[in-house]
C-alpha positions as CSV (number, residue, x, y, z in Angstrom):
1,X,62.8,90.6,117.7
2,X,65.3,88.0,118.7
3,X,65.3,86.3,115.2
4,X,65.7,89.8,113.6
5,X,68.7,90.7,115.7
6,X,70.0,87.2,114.8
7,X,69.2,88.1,111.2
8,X,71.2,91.4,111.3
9,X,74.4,89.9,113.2
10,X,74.6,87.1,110.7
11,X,74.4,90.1,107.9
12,X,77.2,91.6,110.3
13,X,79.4,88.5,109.9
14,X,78.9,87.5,106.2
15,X,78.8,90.4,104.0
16,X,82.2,91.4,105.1
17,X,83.2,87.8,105.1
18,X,81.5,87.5,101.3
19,X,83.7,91.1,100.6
20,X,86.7,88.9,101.4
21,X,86.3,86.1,99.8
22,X,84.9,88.2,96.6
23,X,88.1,90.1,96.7
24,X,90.3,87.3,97.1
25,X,89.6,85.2,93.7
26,X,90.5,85.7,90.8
27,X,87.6,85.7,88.7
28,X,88.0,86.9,85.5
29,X,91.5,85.5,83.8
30,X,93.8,82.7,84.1
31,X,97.1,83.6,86.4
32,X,98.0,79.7,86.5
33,X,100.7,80.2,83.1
34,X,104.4,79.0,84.4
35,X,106.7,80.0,81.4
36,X,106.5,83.0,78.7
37,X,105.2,81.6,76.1
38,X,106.8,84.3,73.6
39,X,110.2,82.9,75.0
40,X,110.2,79.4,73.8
41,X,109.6,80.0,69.8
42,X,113.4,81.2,69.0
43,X,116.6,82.8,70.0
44,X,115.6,86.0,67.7
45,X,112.0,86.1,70.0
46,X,113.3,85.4,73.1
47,X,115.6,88.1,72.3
48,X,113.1,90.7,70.7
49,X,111.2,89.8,73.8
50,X,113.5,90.5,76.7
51,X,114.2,94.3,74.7
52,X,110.3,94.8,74.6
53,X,110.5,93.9,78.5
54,X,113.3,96.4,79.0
55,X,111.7,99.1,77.2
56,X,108.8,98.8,78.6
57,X,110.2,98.8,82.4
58,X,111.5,102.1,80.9
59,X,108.0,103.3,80.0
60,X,106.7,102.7,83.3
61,X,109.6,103.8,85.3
62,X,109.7,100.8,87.9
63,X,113.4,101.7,88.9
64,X,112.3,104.9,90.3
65,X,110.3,103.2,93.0
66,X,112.0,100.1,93.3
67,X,115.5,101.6,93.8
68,X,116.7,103.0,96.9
69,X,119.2,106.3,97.0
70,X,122.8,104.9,96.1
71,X,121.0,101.0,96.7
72,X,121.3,98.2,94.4
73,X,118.9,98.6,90.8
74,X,115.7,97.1,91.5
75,X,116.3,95.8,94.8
76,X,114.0,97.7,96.5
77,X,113.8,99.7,100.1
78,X,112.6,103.2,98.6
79,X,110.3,104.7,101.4
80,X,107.1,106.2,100.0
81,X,105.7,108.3,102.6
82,X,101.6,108.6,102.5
83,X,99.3,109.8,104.4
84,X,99.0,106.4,106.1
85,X,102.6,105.9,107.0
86,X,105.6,105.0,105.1
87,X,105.4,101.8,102.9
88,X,109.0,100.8,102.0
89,X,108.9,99.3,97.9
90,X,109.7,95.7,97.7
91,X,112.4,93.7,95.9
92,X,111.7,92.6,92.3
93,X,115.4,91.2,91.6
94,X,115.7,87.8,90.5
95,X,116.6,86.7,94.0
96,X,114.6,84.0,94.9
97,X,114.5,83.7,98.2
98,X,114.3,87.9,98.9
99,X,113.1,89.2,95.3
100,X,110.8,87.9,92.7
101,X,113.0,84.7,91.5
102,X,110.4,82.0,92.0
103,X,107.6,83.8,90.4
104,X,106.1,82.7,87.0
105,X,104.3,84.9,84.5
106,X,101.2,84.2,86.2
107,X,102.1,85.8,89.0
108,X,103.6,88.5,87.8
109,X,100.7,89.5,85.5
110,X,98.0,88.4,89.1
111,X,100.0,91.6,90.9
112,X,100.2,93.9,87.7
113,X,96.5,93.2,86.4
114,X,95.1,92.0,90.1
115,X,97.4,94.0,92.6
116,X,98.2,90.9,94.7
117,X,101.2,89.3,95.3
118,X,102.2,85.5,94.9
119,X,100.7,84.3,97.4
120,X,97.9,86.1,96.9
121,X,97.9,88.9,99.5
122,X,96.6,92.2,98.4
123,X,99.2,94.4,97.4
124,X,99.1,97.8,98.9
125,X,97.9,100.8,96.3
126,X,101.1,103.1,96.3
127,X,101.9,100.2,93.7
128,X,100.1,101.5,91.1
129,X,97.7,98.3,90.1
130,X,94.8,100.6,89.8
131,X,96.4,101.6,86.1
132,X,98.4,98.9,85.6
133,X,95.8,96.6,85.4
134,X,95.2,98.2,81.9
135,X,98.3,96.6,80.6
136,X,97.9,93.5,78.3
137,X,99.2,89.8,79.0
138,X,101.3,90.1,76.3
139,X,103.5,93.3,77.7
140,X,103.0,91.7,81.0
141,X,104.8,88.7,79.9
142,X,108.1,90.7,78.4
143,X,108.1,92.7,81.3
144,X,108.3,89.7,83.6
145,X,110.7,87.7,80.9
146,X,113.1,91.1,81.7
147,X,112.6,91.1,85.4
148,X,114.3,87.8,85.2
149,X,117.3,88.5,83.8
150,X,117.9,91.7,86.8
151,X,120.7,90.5,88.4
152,X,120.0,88.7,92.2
153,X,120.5,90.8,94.9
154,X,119.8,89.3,98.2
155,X,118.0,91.9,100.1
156,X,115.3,91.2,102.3
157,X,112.3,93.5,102.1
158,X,111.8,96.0,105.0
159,X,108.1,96.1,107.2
160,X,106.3,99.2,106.3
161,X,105.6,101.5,108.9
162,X,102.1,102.0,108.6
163,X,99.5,103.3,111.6
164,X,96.8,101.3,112.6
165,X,94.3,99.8,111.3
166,X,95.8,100.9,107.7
167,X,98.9,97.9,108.5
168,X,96.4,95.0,108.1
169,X,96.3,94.6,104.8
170,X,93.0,92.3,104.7
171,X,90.7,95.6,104.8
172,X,91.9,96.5,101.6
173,X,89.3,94.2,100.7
174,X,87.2,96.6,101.4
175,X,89.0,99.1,99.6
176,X,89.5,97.4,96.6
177,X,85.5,96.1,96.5
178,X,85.0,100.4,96.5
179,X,87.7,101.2,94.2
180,X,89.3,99.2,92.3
181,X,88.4,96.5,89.0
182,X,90.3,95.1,87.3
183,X,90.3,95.3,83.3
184,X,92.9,95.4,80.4
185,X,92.8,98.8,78.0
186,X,90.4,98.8,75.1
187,X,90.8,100.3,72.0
188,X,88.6,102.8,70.9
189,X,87.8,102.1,67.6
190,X,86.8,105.5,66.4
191,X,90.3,106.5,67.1
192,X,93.5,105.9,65.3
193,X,95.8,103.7,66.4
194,X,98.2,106.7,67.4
195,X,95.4,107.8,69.5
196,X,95.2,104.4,71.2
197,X,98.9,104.1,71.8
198,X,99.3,107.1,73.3
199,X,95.9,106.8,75.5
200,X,96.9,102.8,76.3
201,X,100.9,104.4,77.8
202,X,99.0,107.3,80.0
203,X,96.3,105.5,81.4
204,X,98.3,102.2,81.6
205,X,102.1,101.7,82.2
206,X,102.4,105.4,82.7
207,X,100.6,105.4,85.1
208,X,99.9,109.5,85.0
209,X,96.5,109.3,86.9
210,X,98.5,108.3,89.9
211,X,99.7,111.6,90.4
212,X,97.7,113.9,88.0
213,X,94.4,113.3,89.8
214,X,93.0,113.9,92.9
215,X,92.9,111.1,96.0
216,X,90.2,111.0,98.6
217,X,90.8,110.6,102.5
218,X,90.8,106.6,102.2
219,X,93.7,107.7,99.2
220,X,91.6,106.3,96.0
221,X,92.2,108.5,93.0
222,X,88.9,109.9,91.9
223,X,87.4,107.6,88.5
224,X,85.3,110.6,87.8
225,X,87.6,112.9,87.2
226,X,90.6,111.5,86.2
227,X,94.0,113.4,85.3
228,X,92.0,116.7,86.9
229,X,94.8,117.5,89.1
230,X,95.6,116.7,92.6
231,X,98.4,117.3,95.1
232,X,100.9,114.5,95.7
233,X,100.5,113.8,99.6
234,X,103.2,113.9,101.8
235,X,105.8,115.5,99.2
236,X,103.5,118.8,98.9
237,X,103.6,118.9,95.1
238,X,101.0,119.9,93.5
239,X,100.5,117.5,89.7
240,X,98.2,119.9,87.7
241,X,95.2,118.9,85.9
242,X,95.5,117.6,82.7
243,X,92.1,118.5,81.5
244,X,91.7,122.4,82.4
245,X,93.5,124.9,80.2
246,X,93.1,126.7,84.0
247,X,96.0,124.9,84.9
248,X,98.1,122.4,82.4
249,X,95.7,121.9,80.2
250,X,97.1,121.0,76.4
251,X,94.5,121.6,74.4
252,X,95.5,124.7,73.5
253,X,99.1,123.6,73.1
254,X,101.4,122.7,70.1
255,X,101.9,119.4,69.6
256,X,105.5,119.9,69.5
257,X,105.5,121.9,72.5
258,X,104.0,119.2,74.6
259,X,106.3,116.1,72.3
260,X,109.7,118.4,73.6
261,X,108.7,118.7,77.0
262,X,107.7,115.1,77.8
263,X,110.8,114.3,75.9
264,X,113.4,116.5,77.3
265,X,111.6,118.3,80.5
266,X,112.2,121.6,78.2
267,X,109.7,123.6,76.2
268,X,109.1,126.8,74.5
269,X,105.6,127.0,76.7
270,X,107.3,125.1,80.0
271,X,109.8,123.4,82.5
272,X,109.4,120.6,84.1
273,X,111.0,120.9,88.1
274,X,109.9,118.2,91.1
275,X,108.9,115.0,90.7
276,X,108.1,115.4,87.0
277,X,111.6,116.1,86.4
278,X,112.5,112.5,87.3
279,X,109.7,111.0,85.5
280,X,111.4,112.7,82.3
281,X,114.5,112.4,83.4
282,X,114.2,108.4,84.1
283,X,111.7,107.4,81.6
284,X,110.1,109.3,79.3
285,X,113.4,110.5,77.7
286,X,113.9,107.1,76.6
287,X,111.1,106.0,74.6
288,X,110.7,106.1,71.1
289,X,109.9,108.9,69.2
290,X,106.3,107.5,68.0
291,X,104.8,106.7,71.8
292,X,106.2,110.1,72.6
293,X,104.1,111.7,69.6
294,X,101.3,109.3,70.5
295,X,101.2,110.4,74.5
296,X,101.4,113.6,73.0
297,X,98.5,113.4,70.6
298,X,96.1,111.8,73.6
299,X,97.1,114.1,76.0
300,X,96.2,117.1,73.6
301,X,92.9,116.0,73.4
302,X,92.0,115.4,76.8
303,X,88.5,117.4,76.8
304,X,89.4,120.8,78.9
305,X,87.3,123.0,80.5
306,X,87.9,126.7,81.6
307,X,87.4,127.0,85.2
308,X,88.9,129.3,87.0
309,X,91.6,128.3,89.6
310,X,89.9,127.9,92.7
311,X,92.6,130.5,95.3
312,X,93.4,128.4,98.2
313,X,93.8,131.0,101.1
314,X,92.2,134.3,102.2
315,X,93.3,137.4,100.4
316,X,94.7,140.6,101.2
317,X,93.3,144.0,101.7
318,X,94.0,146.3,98.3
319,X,96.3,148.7,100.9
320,X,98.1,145.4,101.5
321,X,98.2,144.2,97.7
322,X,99.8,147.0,96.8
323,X,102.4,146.7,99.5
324,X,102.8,143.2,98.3
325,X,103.4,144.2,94.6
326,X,106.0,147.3,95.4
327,X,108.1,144.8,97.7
328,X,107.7,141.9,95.1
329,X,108.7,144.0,92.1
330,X,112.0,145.4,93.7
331,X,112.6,141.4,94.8
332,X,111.9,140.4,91.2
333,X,114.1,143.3,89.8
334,X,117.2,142.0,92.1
335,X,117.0,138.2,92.3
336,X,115.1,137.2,89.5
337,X,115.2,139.7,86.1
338,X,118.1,138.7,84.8
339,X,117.1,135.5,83.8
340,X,113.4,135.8,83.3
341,X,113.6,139.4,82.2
342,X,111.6,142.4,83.2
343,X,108.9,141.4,80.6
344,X,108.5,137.9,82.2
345,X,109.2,136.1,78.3
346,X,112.1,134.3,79.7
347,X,114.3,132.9,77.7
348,X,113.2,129.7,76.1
349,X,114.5,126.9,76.3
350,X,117.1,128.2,79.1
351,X,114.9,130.3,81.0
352,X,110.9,129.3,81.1
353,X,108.8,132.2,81.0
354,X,106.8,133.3,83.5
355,X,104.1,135.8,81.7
356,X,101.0,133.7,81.1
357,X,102.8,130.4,82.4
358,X,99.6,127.9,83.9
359,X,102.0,126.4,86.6
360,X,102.4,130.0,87.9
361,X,98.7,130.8,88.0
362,X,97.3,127.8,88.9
363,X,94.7,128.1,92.6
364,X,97.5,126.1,94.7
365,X,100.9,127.9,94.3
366,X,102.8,124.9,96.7
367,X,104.7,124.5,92.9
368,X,106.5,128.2,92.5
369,X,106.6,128.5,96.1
370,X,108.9,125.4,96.6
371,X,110.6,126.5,93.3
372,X,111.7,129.8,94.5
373,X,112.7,127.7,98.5
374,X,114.5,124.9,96.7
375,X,115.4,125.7,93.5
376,X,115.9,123.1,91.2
377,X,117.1,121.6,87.4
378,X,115.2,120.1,84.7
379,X,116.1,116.8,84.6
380,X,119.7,116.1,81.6
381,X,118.6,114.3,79.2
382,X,119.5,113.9,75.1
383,X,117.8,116.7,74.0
384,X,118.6,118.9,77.1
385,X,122.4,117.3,78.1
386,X,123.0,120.9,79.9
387,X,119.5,122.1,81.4
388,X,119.9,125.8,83.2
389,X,118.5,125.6,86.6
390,X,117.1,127.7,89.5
391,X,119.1,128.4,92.5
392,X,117.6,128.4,95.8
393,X,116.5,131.6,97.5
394,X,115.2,130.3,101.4
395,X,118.4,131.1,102.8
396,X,118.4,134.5,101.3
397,X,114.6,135.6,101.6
398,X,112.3,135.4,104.2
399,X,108.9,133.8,104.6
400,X,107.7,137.6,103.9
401,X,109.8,138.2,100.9
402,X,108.7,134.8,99.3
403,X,105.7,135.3,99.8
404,X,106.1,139.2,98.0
405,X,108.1,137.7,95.0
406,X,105.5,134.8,94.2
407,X,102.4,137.1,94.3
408,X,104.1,139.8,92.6
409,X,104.6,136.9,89.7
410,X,101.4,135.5,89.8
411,X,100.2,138.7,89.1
412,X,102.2,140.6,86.7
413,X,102.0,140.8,83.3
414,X,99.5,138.6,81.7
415,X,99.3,136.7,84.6
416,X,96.3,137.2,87.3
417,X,96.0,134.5,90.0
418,X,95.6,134.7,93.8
419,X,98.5,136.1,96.8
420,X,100.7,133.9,98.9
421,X,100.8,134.6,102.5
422,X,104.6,134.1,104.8
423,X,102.2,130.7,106.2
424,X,102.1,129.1,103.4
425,X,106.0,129.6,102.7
426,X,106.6,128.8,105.8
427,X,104.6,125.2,105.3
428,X,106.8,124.4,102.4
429,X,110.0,125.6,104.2
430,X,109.3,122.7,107.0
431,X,108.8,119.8,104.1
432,X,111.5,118.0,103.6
433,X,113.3,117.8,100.3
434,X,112.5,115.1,97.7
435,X,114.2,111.6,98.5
């Protein structure tokens, strides 16, 4: 008995100790490079380099994160609330004594493709090396080689303000031996290579999963069912699935349709509001013409499936429905008709239409709820320099009356989806607006 408790305590001990370790090595590439090598040939590569780099910072939107409101580009200080705490996004200026200055390649591409930092520390998942790690040494290389050349700005990083035990950032170990591998995209041969683009920019540098799919309570997106859907913690937006024609499914969408919206937030089918908005508005607006056909010609065929939303909350009585749709349809008639006419068609591109719209009639309704609280613009860009937007209605209706107007839209027309009850108004009402 003694040698057998022995036994297990020593298992106690080394397996974590062995997880550690495990996690801590780098086992599968070199990170040791010191210089890009692309840089040294000539003038013209180091050149056609540094605009690859800045293109693809573009592509993956790295400002967004690591630029604080009215702060310096790139320097960093951007809270990112989770369920966890708030982590606070580093520095990645040239400075080298607060930013990323005395990094090399290698250690640039050990956090992109390894999610750790310099000195080897694990790097904290809100950075999103989980599809990063997709991206090859080669765009890893102009993307650090364009990093450089941010201007310093001497900032020191702020100490996240995580709750215990999440702050000690050894257990992600643990985390990481559960959920995380690392591995660069591969092609799929039986595709073409517009396929493969467009697959290697939404699984990769555009890191879509991180919001389009669903996180579990340790905040791991789910590898089974990736781009499904899931609801952005803390900022109570809901990204819809990718992958059911239930919610934003494309498979049943025009190519074009789903090119102009990616490209300029505006659509004959859809408008892009939230945090999508800025995606399009700071990224995805800028990149060429082909990787936007070739997101578009992956993302349309995503497998779908038809499920039915799953409605979130209890439902009314039918005496109460039809309260709901009398009150909703005088509140549509008043506040809302003009625009998105009596019919629901809208007015494309000005005015998205609301008959048979997905994000409308999707099982969560967090999206038109904060919509009709907060209003909101499609992001300007080229191809939309003027977008129309949607004023905001929560100082003028109630919980009550939100919660009338929604339902009444989400099932009018075409559309057939579940009721929104004054709580669940009242839910979004308390969240805060969008940093």
């Amino acid at each position: 008995m003694k040698r057998l408790l022995i036994t297990l305590l020593a298992l106690i001990v080394l397996i974590p100790a062995a997880i550690i370790v495990w996690q801590l090595k780098d086992a599968d590439d070199d990170t040791s490079t010191t210089t890009v090598p692309a840089a040294t040939s000539s003038p013209a590569d180091a050149a056609r380099l540094l605009e690859t780099g800045r293109y693809l910072a573009r592509a993956g939107d790295c400002m967004a994160c690591h630029t604080a409101r009215s702060g310096k580009e790139y320097a960093g200080g951007r809270a990112v609330p989770t369920p966890f705490g708030t982590i606070y996004t580093p520095n990645i200026t040239s400075d080298e004594q607060t930013g990323i200055g005395k990094w090399n390649a290698g250690d640039f591409w050990r956090a992109l493709h390894h999610g750790k930092s310099k000195d080897g520390s694990f790097l904290y998942p809100a950075f999103p090396f989980t599809e990063y790690t997709k991206i090859s040494r080669g765009d890893s290389d102009a993307l650090f080689a364009y990093m450089k050349t941010v201007a310093p700005v001497a900032q020191a990083n702020r100490e996240n303000a995580l709750r215990f035990p999440y702050n000690q950032r050894i257990l992600l170990a643990f985390w990481r031996a559960l959920y995380f591998r690392p591995g660069v995209f591969q092609p799929d041969t039986k595709q073409s290579m517009d396929w493969n683009r467009g697959a290697y920019l939404v699984q990769g540098l555009g890191h879509c999963a991180a919001c389009h799919t669903t996180r579990n309570a340790l905040g791991a997106t789910s590898s089974y069912a990736p781009l499904a859907g899931g609801l952005i913690p803390v900022l109570n937006w809901y990204a819809p699935s990718l992958t059911s024609d239930a919610e934003a499914g494309l498979g049943n969408w025009e190519l074009q349709s789903i090119h102009d919206l990616l490209r300029t937030g505006v659509s004959t089918r859809s408008t892009v509001f939230g945090p999508m908005a800025e995606v399009v508005g700071a990224s995805l607006q800028y990149l060429s013409d082909s990787d936007i056909k070739a997101m578009a010609l992956y993302l349309k065929s995503l497998p779908q499936n038809e499920r039915a939303p799953v409605i979130e909350t209890p439902q009314p009585s039918e005496r109460e429905a039809e309260r709901i749709m009398a009150s909703g349809a005088i509140l549509y008639k008043n506040n809302c008709a003009e625009c998105h006419k009596a019919s629901g068609a809208g007015i494309p591109l000005a005015y998205p239409p609301l008959s048979g719209n997905r994000a409308i009639t999707m099982g969560s309704a967090i999206n038109p709820i904060r919509i009709v609280l907060n209003g909101g613009f499609p992001p300007t860009t080229t191809g939309n320099p003027r977008p129309y937007g949607m004023p905001p209605f929560s100082q003028l209706l109630s919980d009550q009356e939100i919660a009338d107007v929604v339902s009444y839209i989400r099932n009018s027309w075409e559309n057939k989806a579940g009721y929104v009850s004054p709580a669940e108004v009242n839910r979004s009402r308390a969240v805060p607006l969008d940093d």
